[in-house]
Legacy VTK file of the C-alpha trace (Angstrom):
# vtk DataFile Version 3.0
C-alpha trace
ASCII
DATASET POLYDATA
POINTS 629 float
-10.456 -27.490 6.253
-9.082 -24.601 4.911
-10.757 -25.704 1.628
-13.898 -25.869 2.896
-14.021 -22.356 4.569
-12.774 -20.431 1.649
-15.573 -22.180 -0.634
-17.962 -21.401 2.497
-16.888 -17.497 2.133
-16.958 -17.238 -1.589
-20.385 -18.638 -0.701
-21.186 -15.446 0.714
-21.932 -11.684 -0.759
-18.791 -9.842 -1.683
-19.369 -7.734 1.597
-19.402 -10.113 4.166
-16.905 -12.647 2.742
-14.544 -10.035 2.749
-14.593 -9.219 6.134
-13.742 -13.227 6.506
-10.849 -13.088 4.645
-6.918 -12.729 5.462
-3.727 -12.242 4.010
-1.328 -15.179 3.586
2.390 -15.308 4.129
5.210 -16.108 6.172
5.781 -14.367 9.275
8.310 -11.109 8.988
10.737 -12.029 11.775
12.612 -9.085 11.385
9.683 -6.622 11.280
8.355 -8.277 14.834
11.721 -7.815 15.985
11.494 -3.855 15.395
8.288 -3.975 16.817
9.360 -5.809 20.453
12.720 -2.777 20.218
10.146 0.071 19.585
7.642 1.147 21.548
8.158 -1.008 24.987
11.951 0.428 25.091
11.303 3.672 24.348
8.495 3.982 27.232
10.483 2.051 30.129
13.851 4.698 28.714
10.906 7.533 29.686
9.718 5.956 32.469
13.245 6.215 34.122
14.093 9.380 32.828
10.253 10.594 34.842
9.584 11.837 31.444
6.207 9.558 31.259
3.619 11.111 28.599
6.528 12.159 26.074
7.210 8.309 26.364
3.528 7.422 25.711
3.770 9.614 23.051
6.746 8.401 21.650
5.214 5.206 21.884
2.643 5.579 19.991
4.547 7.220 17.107
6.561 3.915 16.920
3.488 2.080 16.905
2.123 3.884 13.809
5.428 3.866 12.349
5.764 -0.069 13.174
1.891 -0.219 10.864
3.517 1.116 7.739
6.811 -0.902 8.193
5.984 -3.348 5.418
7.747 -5.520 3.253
10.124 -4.132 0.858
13.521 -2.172 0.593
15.386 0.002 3.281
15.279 2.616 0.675
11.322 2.528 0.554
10.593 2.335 4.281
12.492 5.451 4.434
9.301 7.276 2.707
6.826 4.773 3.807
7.354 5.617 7.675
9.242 8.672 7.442
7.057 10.941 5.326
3.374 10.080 7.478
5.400 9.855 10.564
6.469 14.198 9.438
2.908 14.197 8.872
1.338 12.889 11.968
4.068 15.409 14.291
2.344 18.456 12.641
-1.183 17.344 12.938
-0.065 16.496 16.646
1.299 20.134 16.612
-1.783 21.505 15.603
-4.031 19.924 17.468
-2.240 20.417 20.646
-2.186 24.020 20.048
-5.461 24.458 18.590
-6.853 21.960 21.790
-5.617 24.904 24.200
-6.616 27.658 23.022
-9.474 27.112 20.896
-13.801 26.660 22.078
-15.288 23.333 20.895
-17.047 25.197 17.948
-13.422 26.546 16.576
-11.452 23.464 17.471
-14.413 21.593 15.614
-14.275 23.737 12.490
-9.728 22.966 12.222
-10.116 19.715 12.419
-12.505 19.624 9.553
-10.459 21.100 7.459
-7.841 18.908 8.591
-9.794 15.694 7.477
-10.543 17.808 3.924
-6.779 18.495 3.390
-5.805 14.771 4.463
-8.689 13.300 2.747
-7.770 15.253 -0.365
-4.082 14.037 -0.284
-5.057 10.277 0.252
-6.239 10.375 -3.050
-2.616 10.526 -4.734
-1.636 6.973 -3.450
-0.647 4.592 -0.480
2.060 6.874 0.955
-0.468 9.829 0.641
-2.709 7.918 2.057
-0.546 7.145 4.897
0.357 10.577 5.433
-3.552 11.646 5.354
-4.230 8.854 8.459
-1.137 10.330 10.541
-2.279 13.904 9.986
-5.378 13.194 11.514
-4.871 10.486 14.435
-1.730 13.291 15.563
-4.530 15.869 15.427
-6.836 13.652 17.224
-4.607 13.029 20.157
-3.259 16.524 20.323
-6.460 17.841 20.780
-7.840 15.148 22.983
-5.273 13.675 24.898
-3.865 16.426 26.983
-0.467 16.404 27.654
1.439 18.090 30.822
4.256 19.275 28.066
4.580 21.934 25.163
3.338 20.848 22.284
6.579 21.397 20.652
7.978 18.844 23.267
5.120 16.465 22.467
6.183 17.076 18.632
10.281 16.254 18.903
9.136 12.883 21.294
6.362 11.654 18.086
9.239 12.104 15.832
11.919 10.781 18.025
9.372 7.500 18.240
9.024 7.161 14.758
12.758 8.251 14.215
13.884 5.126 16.229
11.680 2.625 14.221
13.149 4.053 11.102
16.424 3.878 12.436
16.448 0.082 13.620
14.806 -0.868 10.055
18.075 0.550 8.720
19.875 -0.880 11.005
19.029 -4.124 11.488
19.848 -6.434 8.843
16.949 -8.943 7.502
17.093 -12.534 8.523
18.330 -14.731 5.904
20.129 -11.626 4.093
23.306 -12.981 6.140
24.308 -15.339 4.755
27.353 -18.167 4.040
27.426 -16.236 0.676
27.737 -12.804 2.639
30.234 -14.503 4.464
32.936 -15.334 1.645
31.613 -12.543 -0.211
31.681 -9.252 1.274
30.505 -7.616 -1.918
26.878 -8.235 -0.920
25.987 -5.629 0.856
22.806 -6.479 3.091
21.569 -2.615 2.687
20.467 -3.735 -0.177
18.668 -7.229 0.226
14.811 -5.706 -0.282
15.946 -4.699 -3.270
17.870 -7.497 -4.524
14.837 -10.173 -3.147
12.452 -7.762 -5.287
14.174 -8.025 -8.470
15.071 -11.452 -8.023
11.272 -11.800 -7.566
10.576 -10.275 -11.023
12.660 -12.349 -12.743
10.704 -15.427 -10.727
7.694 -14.172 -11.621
8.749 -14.125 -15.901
9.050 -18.037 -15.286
6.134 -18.655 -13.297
4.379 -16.863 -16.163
6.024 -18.600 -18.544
5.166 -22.033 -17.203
1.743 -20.847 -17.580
1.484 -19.996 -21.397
-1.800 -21.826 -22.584
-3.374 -22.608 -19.261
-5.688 -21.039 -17.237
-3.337 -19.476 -15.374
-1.702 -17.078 -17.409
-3.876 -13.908 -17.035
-3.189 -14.284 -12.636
0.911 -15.265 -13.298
0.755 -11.721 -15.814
-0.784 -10.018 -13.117
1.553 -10.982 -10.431
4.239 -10.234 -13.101
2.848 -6.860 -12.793
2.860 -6.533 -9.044
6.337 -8.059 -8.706
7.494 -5.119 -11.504
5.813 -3.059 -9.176
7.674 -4.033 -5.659
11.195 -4.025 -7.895
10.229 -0.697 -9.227
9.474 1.070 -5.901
11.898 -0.590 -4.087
15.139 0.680 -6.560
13.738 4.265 -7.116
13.288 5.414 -3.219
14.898 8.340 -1.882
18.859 8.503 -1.934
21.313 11.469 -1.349
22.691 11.355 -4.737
20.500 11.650 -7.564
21.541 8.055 -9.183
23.279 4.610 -8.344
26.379 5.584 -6.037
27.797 2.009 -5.608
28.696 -0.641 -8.307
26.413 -3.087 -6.738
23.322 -0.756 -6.641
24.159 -0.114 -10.238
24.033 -3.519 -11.117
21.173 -4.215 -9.305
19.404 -1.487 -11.196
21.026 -3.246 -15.172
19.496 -6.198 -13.373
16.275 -4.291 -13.352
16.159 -3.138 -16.810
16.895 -6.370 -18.296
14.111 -7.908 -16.883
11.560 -5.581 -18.631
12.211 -7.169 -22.327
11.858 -10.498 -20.538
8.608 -9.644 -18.966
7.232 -7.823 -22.231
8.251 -10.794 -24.320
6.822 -13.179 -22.069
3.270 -11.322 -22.056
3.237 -11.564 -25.753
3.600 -15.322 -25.356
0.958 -15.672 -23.013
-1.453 -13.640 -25.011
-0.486 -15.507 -28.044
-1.647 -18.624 -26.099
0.616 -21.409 -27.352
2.533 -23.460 -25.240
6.208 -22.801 -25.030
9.247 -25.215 -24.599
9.627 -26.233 -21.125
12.956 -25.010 -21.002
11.919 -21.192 -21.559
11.032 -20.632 -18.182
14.812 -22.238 -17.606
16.369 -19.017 -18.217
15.311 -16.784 -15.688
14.591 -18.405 -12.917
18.320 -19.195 -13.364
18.600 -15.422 -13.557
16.469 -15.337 -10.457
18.866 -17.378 -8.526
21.493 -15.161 -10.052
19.929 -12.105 -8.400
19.291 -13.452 -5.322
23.015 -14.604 -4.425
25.185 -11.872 -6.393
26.449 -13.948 -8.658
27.176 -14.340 -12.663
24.057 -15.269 -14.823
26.018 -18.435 -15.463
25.273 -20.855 -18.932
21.686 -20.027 -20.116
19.667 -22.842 -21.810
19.728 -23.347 -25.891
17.289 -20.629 -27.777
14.245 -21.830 -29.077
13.415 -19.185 -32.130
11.021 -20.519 -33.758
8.362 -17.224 -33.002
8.387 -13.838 -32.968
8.171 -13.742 -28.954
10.414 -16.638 -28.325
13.178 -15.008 -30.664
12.411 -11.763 -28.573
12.735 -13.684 -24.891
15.778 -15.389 -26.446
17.404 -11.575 -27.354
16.149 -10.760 -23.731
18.244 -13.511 -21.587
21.215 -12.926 -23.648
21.299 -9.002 -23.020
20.100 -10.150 -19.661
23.467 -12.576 -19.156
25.525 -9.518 -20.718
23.850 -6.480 -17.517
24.445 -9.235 -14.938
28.192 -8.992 -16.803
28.638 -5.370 -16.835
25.922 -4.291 -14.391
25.979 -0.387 -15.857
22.110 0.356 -15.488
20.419 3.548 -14.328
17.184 4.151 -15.929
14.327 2.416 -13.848
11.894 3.573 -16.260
9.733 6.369 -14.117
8.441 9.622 -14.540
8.056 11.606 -11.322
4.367 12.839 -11.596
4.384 16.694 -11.768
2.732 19.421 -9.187
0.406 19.715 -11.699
-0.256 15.919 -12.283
-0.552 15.667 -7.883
-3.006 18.892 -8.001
-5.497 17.270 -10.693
-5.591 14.266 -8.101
-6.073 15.865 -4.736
-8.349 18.406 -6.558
-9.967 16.567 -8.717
-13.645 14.366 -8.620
-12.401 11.885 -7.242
-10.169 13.904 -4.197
-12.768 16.102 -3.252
-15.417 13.410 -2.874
-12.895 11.322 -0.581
-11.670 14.761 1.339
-15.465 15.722 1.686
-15.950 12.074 3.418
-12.966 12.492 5.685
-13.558 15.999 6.547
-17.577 15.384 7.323
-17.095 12.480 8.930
-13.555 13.717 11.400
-15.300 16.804 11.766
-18.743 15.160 12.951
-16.756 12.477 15.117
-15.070 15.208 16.706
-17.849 17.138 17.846
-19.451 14.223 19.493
-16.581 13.039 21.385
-16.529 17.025 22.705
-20.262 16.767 23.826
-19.661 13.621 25.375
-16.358 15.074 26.896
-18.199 18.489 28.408
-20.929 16.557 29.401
-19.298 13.834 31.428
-20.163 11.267 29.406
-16.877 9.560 29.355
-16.631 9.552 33.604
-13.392 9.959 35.259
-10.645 10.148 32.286
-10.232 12.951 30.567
-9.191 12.269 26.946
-11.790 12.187 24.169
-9.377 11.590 21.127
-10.358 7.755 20.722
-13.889 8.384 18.938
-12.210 10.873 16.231
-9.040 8.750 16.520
-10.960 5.522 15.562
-12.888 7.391 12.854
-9.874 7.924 10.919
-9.161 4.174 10.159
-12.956 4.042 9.716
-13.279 6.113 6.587
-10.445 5.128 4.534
-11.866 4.074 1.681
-8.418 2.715 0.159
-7.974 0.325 3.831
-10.940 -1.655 2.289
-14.993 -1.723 1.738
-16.818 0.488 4.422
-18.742 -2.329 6.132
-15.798 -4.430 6.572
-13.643 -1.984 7.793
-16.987 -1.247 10.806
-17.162 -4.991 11.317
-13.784 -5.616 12.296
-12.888 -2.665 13.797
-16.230 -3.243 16.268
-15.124 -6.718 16.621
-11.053 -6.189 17.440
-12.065 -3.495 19.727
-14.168 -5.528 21.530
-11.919 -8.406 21.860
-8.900 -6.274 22.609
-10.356 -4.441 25.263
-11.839 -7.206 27.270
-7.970 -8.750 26.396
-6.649 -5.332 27.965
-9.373 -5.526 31.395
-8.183 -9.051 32.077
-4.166 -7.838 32.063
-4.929 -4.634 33.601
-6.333 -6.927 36.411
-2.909 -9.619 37.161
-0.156 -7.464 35.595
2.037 -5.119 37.828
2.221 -1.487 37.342
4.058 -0.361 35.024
6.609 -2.557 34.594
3.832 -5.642 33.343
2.361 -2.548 30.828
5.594 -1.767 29.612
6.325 -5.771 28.514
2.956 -5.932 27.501
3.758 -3.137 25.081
6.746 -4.721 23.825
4.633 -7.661 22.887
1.867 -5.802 21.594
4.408 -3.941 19.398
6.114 -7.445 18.063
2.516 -8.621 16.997
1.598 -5.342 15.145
3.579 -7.334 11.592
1.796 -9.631 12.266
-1.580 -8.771 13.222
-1.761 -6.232 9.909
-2.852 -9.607 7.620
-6.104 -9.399 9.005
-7.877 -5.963 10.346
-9.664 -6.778 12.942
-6.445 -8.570 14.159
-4.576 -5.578 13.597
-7.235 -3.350 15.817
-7.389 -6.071 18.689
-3.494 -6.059 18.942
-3.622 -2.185 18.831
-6.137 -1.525 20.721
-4.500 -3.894 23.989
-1.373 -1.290 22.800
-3.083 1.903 23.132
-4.735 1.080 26.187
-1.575 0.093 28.135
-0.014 3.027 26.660
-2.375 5.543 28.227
-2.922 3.571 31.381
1.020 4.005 32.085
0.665 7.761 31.253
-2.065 8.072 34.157
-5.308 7.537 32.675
-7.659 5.255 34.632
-8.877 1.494 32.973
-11.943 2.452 30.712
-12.373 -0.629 28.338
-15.954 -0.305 28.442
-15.900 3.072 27.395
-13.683 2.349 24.319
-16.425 -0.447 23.429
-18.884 2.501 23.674
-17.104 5.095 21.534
-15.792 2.692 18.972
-19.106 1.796 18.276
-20.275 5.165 17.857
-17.438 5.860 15.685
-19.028 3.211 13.495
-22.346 4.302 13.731
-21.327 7.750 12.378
-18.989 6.522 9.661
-21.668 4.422 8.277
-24.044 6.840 8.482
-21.349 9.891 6.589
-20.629 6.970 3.998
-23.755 6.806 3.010
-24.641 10.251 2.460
-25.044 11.868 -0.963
-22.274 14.115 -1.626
-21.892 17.380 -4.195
-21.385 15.465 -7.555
-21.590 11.868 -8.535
-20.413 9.314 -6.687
-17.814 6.776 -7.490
-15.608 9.886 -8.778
-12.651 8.082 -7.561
-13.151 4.515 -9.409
-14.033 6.266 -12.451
-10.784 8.716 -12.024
-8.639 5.413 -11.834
-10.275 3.989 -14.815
-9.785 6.972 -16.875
-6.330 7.154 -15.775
-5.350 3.563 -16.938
-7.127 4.261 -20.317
-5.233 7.185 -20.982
-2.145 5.632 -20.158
-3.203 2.130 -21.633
-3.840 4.754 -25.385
-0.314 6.572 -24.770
1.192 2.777 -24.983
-0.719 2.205 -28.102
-0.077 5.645 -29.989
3.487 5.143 -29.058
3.841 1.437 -30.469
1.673 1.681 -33.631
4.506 4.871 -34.533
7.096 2.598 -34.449
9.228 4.366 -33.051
13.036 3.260 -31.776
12.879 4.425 -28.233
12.584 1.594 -25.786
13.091 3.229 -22.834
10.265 5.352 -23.794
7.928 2.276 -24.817
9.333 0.353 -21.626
8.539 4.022 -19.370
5.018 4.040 -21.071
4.071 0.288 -20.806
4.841 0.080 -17.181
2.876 3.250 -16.524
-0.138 1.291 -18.503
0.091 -1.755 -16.174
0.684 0.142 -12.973
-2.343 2.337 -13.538
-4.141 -0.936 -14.609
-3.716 -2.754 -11.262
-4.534 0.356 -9.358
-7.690 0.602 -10.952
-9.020 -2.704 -10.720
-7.759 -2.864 -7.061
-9.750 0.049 -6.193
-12.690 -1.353 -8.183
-12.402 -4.679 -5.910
-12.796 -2.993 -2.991
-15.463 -0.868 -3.998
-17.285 -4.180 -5.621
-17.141 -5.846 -1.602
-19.229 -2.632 -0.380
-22.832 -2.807 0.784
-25.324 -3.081 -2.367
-26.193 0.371 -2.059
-22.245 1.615 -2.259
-21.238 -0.565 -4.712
-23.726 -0.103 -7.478
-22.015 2.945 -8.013
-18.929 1.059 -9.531
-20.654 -1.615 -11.017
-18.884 -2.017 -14.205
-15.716 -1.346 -13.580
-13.981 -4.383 -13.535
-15.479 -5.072 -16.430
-13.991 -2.181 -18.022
-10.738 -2.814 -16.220
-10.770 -6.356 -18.220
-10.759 -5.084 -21.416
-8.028 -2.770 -20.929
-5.832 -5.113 -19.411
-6.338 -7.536 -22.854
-5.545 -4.232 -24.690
-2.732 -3.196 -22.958
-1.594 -7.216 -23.374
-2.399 -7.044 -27.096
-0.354 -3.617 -27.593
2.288 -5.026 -25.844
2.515 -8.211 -28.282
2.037 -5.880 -31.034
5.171 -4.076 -29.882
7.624 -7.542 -30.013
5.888 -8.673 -33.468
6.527 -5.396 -35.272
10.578 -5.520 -33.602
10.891 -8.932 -35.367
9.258 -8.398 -38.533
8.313 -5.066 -38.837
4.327 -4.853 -39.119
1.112 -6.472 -37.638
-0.738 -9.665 -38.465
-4.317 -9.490 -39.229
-5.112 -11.208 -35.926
-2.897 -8.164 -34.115
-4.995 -5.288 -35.820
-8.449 -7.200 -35.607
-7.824 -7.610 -32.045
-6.894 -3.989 -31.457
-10.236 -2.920 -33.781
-12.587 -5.276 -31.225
-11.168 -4.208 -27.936
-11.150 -0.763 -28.662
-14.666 -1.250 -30.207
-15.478 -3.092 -26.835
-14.262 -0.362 -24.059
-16.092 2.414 -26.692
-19.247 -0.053 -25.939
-18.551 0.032 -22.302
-18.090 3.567 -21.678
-20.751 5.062 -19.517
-21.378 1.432 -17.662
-19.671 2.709 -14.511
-22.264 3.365 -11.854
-26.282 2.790 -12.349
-26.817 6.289 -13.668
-23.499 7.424 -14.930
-22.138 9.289 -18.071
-20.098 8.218 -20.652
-15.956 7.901 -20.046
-13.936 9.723 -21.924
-11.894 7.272 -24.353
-8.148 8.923 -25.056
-7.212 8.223 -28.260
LINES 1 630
629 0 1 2 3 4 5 6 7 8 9 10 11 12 13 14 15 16 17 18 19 20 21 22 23 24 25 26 27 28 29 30 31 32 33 34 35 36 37 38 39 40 41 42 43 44 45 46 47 48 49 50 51 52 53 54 55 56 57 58 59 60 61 62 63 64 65 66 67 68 69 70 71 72 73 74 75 76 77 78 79 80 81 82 83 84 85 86 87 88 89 90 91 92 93 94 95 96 97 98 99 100 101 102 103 104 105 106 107 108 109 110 111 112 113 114 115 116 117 118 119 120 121 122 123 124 125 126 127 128 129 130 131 132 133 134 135 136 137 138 139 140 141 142 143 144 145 146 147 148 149 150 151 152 153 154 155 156 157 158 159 160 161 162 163 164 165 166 167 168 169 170 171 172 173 174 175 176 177 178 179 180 181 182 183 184 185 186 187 188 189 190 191 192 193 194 195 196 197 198 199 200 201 202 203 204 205 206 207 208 209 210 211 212 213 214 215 216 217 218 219 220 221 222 223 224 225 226 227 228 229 230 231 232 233 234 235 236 237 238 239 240 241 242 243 244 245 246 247 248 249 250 251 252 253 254 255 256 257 258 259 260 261 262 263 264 265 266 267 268 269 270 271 272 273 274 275 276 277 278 279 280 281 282 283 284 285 286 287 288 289 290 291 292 293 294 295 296 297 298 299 300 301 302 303 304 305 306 307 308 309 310 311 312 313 314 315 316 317 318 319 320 321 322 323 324 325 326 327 328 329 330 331 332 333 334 335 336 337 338 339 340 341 342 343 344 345 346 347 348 349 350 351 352 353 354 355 356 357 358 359 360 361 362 363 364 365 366 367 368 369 370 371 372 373 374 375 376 377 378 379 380 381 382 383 384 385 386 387 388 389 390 391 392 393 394 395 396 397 398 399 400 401 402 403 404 405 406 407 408 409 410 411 412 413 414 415 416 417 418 419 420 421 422 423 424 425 426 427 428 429 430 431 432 433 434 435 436 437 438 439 440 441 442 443 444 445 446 447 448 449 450 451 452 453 454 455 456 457 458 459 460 461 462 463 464 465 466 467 468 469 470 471 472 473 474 475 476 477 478 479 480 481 482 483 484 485 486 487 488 489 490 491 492 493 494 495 496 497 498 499 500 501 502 503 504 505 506 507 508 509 510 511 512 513 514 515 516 517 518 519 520 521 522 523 524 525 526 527 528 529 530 531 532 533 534 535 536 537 538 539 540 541 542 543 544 545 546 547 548 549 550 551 552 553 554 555 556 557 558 559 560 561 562 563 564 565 566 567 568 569 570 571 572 573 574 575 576 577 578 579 580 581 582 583 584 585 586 587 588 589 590 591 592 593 594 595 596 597 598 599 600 601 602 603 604 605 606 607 608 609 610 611 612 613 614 615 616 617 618 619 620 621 622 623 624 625 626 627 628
């Protein structure tokens, strides 16, 4: 059944089988956990304390927080929800304050620039992004949800919401990371099982690729080596008090790290050579994997096979593999913190001013509406107009997927969550049915976030029990109403022409990953000794790689008229991922012999040839794109 539906979808065009599709995975126990302890707690400890809108408000700060509580490390979450969840308490700041004392013309005009500013800094990546969303949905309700308390009460209650998320997913440890091994060995620390699962997951993801050399499958296995690289690399460089490793496991988990980077490197030059490897290659580390995973040694290693240039180089790789898991005495992680200047050119640049323009036009413009609607009674009895500009905001994120899907299922989990919400509203008690329907709500978030519309219904039951318990009257049909006007004016802004070209910010990603993808190159073909360096620069090629062709698949699932203005771009991003794969075989074969085949340089000649050829096919109308190098 399944089967059938997916071949059904790919059936259809890009932008309406997206909207059909959904994330896979098993469910995160410990994240619904954190989500039943957040928000319902938190209101029923206000509720007592006759403190009841700084608990809704707390509440909703946990729910936020409880959308960016992913996957991944302690160390991670700590900026994932912490630095947005900063973010969202000032916009709520300024809102509130600019809400009081400010006409509907001034008040309009702030929160405009707000969306410019937040829209800008989405542009330097997820977190950003993050940040951006909170900035605005805290201005949003600040200015449209009046609140009985100061603003700086308002403020200390969204971070005290957020604050106890953060806290219980530091807290809490993750199912399955206590285990019998924990138990006769107190030297794994669970603090550190996101990490340890994430490199354990690289090392998995060397074999899987391995077991694919000369099928099919190899160019999806070296792209999920890239993602797992990725998760590992994020999830070890997160914020700490002390500027490196403070404890002898974190250290080792970081040598662990590191030795998986010649593993992975000589592994892509096997699958790019294309010949099929000894079935015992892939032996090696997913023993290391297994390693990783319980804290122990790397144990006996199967017999070398050393009859290539990248064999003998995966063969040198497990055995200074077997000797970190030894010694464990790692620190670089092989990342260069981008500079002021670097984070300027992005918020700044094409492809940040075209998404801050968006965000700006389009909070500004959903903002004004809900005000007219507001003064003129539109919206009956309540008296909060934040949802329209609220909804907006998850509306015209362009990195939170293609435009029309993002409409479709935020009209259709809307819907369905607040007829959901009218039929509780009408059997559950007051408050103390809200308050357990919040706790439930808040358990599902984890869940619900595989699919958006999913996500919206789940939210949307949330959000109206939350403002329901802080006095507001039952108005699911006037949600419907506004959510669908937020739509209507999002896909009206994103359709607009802007000032300058559009599709700045695919083309700013591709650029990006060329440049890096020619530092790699100019940095192999000197031969130089510095592997750190190579290892720094070849993980910078990938990472911009995948960020550029994920941007360029979301853009491709747009509405014809959007996304002919990246058409090309995948096709673009395919040729620099077989360069970047060909630079980094070139890189083992000169270690073991010193210089390059014919087939190396010929190959380097066409693709470079190839991406010259391709420059410019980016967009219907576009010009050329600058080739570094």
């Amino acid at each position: 059944m399944f089967r059938t539906a997916r071949r059904a979808a790919q059936a259809l065009p890009p932008w309406l089988a997206h909207p059909l599709s959904a994330q896979r995975g098993p469910v995160p126990w410990s994240a619904v956990t954190r989500g039943a302890l957040a928000g319902g707690p938190l209101l029923l400890a206000a509720l007592l304390a006759d403190r009841a809108s700084l608990g809704v408000v707390a509440a909703v700060a946990a729910m936020l927080a409880g959308i960016n509580d992913r996957p991944g490390s302690r160390r991670t979450s700590v900026r994932r929800i912490g630095v947005p969840a900063l973010a969202g308490a000032a916009g709520l700041l300024v809102g509130t304050y600019a809400g009081q004392h400010l006409g509907a013309v001034a008040l309009t005009l702030v929160l405009t620039g707000l969306g410019l500013v937040a829209g800008g800094v989405s542009a330097v990546g997820p977190v950003a992004s993050a940040t951006g969303t909170q900035l605005l949905v805290g201005g949003a309700v600040g200015a449209g949800m009046p609140l009985p308390d100061p603003g700086w009460q308002s403020m200390l209650a969204f971070l005290a919401g957020a604050g106890w998320l953060l806290a219980l997913r530091l807290v809490l440890p993750t199912p399955g990371s206590l285990s019998g091994e924990l138990r006769l060995d107190l030297r794994l620390d669970y603090r550190f099982d996101g990490e340890r699962a994430a490199v354990a997951d690289v090392y998995e993801a060397v074999a899987t690729l391995l077991d694919a050399v000369g099928t099919e499958h190899a160019v999806a296995r070296r792209a999920a080596l890239t993602a797992a690289l990725d998760h590992a690399q994020d999830a070890l460089a997160g914020p700490r008090l002390r500027r490196r490793a403070s404890t002898a496991a974190e250290r080792r988990l970081h040598a662990q790290y590191a030795a998986a980077l010649p593993l992975g490197e000589a592994a892509t030059a096997l699958a790019w050579a294309g010949q099929a490897v000894p079935a015992r290659a892939a032996e090696g580390p997913r023993r290391l994997a297994a390693a990783v995973r319980g804290n122990a040694p790397a144990g006996p290693l199967p017999a070398p096979s050393r009859t290539e240039p990248a064999l003998r180089a995966l063969d040198d790789a497990l055995l200074h593999a077997a000797e970190a898991f030894d010694r464990g005495g790692g620190q670089d992680l092989h990342t260069r913190r981008r500079s002021p200047r670097t984070l300027a050119r992005a918020v700044l640049g094409a492809g940040g001013r075209e998404y801050g323009m968006r965000v700006g036009l389009c909070f500004g413009a959903s903002a004004a509406v809900a005000q007219a609607l507001h003064h003129g009674q539109w919206h009956g009895s309540h008296q909060h107009w934040y949802w329209l500009p609220a909804t907006a905001v998850f509306l015209v994120k362009p990195d939170l997927g293609p435009l029309v899907s993002r409409v479709l299922c935020r009209a259709a989990g809307t819907v369905l969550g607040a007829l959901l919400f009218a039929g509780f509203a009408a059997v559950l008690p007051r408050p103390g049915g809200l308050v357990a329907l919040i706790a439930v709500c808040g358990a599902l978030v984890p869940v619900a976030a595989r699919h958006f519309a999913a996500q919206t219904t789940v939210v949307t039951v949330l959000v109206l029990a939350l403002v329901m318990v802080g006095g507001e009257p039952q108005a699911s049909a006037g949600r419907i109403g506004e959510t669908l006007l937020a739509c209507a004016i999002v896909l009206v802004v994103g359709h607009l022409p802007m000032p300058g070209r559009r599709g700045a910010g695919i083309r700013a990603g591709i650029d990006a990953a060329d440049s890096a993808a020619h530092a790699y190159l100019a940095h192999v073909l000197s031969e130089s000794d510095d592997r750190t360096a190579r290892w720094t620069l070849r993980r910078e090629a990938y990472r911009t790689l995948a960020q550029a062709r994920a941007a360029g698949s979301r853009a491709a699932a747009e509405l014809p008229a959007l996304a002919r203005h990246s058409a090309g771009s995948d096709e673009v991003a395919a040729v620099l991922e077989r360069l970047v794969d060909t630079i980094t075989a070139c890189a083992v074969h000169l270690d073991d012999t010193g210089r390059l085949t014919p087939r190396h340089t010929e190959r380097l000649a066409a693709l470079r040839d190839e991406l010259a050829e391709r420059r410019g096919r980016v967009g219907r109308h576009g010009p050329e794109l600058p080739l570094a190098g």
